[in-house]
DOBATOR-253282 format. One record per residue: x negated, y negated, z negated of N, C-alpha, C in turn; residue in one letter. Coordinates in nm, 3 decimals. Layout:
BEGIN
NODE      n_u      n_v      n_w     ca_u     ca_v     ca_w      c_u      c_v      c_w  r
NODE        X        Y        Z        X        Y        Z        X        Y        Z  A
...
end
This chain:
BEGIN
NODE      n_u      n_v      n_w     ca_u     ca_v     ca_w      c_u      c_v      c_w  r
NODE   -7.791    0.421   -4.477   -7.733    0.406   -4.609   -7.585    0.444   -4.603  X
NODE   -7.565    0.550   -4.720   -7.418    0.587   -4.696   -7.297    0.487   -4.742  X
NODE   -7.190    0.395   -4.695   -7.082    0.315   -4.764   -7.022    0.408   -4.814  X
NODE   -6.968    0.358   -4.924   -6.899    0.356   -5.067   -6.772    0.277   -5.011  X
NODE   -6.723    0.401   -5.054   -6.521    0.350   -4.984   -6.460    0.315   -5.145  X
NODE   -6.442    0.243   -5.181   -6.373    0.194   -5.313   -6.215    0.164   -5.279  X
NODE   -6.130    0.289   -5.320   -5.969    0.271   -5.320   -5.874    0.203   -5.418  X
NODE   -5.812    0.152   -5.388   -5.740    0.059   -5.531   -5.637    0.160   -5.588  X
NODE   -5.583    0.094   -5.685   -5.498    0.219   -5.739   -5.390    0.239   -5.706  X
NODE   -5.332    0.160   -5.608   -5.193    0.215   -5.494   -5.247    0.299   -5.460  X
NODE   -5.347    0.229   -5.376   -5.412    0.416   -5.253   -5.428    0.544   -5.379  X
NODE   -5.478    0.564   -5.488   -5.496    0.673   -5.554   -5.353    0.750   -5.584  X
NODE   -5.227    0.610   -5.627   -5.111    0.658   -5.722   -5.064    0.749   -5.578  X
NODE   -5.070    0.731   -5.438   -5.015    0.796   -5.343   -5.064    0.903   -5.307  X
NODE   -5.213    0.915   -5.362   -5.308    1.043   -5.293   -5.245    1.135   -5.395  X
NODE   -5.198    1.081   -5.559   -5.168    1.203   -5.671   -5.009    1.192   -5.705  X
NODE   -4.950    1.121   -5.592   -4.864    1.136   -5.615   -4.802    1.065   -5.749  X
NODE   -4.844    1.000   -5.826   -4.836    0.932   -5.983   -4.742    0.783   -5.924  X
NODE   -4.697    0.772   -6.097   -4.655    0.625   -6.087   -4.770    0.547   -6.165  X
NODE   -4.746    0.370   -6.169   -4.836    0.320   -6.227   -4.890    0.315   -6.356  X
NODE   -4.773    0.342   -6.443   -4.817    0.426   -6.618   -4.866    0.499   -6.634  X
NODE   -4.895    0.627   -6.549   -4.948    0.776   -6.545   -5.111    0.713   -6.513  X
NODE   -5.111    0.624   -6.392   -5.253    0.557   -6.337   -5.280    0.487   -6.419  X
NODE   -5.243    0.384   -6.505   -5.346    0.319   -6.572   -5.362    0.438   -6.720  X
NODE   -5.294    0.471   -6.756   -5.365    0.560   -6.871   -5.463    0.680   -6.845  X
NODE   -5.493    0.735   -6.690   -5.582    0.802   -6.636   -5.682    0.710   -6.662  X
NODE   -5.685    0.596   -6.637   -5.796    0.491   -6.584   -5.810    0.438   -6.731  X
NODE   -5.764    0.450   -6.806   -5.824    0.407   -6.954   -5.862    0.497   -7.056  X
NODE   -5.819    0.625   -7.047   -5.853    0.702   -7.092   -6.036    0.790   -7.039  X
NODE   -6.013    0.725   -6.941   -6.169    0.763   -6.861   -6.154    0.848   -6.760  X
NODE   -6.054    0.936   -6.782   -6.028    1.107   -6.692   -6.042    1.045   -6.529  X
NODE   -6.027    0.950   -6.505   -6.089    0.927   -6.390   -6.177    0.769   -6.406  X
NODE   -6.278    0.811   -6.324   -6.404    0.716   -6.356   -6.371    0.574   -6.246  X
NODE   -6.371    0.444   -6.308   -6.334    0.328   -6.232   -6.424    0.231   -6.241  X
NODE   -6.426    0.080   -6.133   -6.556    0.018   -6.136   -6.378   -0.118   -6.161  X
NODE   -6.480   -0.228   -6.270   -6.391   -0.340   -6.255   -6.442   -0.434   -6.120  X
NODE   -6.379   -0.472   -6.055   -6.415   -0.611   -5.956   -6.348   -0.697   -5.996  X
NODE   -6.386   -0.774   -6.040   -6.305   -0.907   -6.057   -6.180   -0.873   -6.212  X
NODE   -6.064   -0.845   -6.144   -5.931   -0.860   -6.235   -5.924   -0.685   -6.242  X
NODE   -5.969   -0.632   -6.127   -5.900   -0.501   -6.053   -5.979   -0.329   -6.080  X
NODE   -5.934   -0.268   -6.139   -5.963   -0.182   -6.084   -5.980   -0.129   -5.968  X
NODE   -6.117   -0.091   -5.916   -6.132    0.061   -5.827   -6.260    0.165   -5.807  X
NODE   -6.131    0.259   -5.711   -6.180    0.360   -5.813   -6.274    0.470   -5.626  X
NODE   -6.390    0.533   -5.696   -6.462    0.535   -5.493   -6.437    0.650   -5.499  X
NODE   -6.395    0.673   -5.423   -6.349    0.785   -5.371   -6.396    0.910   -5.365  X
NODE   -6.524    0.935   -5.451   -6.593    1.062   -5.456   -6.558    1.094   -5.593  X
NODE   -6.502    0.961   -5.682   -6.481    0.999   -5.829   -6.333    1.032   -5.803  X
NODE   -6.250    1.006   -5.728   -6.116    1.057   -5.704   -6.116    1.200   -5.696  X
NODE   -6.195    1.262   -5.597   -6.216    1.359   -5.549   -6.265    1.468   -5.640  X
NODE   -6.352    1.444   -5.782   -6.396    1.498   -5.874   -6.277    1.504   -5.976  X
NODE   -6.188    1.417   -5.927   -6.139    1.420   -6.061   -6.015    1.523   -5.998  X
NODE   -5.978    1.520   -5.871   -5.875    1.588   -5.790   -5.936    1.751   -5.840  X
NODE   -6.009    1.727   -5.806   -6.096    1.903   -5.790   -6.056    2.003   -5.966  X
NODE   -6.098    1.897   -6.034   -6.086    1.883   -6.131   -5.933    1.936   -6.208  X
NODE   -5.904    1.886   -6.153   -5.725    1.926   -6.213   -5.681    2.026   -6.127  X
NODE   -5.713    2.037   -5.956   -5.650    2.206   -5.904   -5.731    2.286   -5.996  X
NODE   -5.841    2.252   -6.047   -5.899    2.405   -6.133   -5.866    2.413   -6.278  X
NODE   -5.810    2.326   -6.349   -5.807    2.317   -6.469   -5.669    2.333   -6.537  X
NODE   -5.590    2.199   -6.589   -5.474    2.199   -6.646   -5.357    2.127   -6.589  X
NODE   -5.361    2.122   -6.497   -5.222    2.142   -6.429   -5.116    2.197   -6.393  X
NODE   -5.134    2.321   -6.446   -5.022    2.438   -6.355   -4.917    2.410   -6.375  X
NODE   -4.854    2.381   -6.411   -4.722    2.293   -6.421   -4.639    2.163   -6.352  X
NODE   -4.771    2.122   -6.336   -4.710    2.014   -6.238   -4.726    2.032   -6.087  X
NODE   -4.669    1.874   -6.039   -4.605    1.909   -5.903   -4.806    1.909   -5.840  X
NODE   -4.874    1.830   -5.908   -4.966    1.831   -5.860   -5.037    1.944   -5.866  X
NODE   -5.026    2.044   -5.928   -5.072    2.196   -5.909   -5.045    2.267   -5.818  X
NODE   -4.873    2.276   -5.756   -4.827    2.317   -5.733   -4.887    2.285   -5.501  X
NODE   -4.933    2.126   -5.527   -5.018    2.096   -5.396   -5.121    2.133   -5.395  X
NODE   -5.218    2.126   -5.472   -5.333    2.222   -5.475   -5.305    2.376   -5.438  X
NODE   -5.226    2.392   -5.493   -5.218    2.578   -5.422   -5.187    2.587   -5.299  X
NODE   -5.115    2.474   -5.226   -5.088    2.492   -5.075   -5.156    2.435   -5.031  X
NODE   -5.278    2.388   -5.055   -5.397    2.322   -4.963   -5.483    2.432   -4.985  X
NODE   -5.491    2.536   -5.042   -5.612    2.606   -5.076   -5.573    2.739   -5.015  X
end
C-alpha cells in the first residue's frame, strides 16, 4: 500500500515560495486541493505537485515562480 505524505502549509508556502495570504487564498479558492484534519489544513503532496505542474505550464510567466520552473526544466 502506497503512504500518502500530507504537507502542512509551511512545508508548501516554502516549496512555492509564497507567504501565508497568498496560501490560504490558494487553499480557499480551491486552486490547490486540501484535506481538513482537525483545525488544519493539508495538503498531499501529489495535489501540490498537480497544482505545481500546473502553473510552470499555465499562468505564471511573470512571476518569480515561473521564472523557477524554467530553470528546473
Amino acid at each position: 500500500m502506497e503512504e500518502l505524505k500530507l504537507l502542512t502549509t509551511k512545508d508548501v508556502m516554502k516549496v512555492l515560495n509564497i507567504g501565508k495570504t497568498q496560501m490560504y487564498n490558494l487553499l480557499h479558492k480551491g486552486e490547490i486541493k486540501s484535506t481538513m484534519v482537525g483545525r488544519y489544513f493539508r495538503i498531499h503532496e501529489e495535489d501540490l505537485m498537480k497544482y505545481y505542474k500546473l502553473a510552470c505550464d499555465t499562468t505564471f510567466i511573470n512571476s518569480k515562480m515561473y521564472k523557477r520552473c524554467i530553470d528546473e526544466y
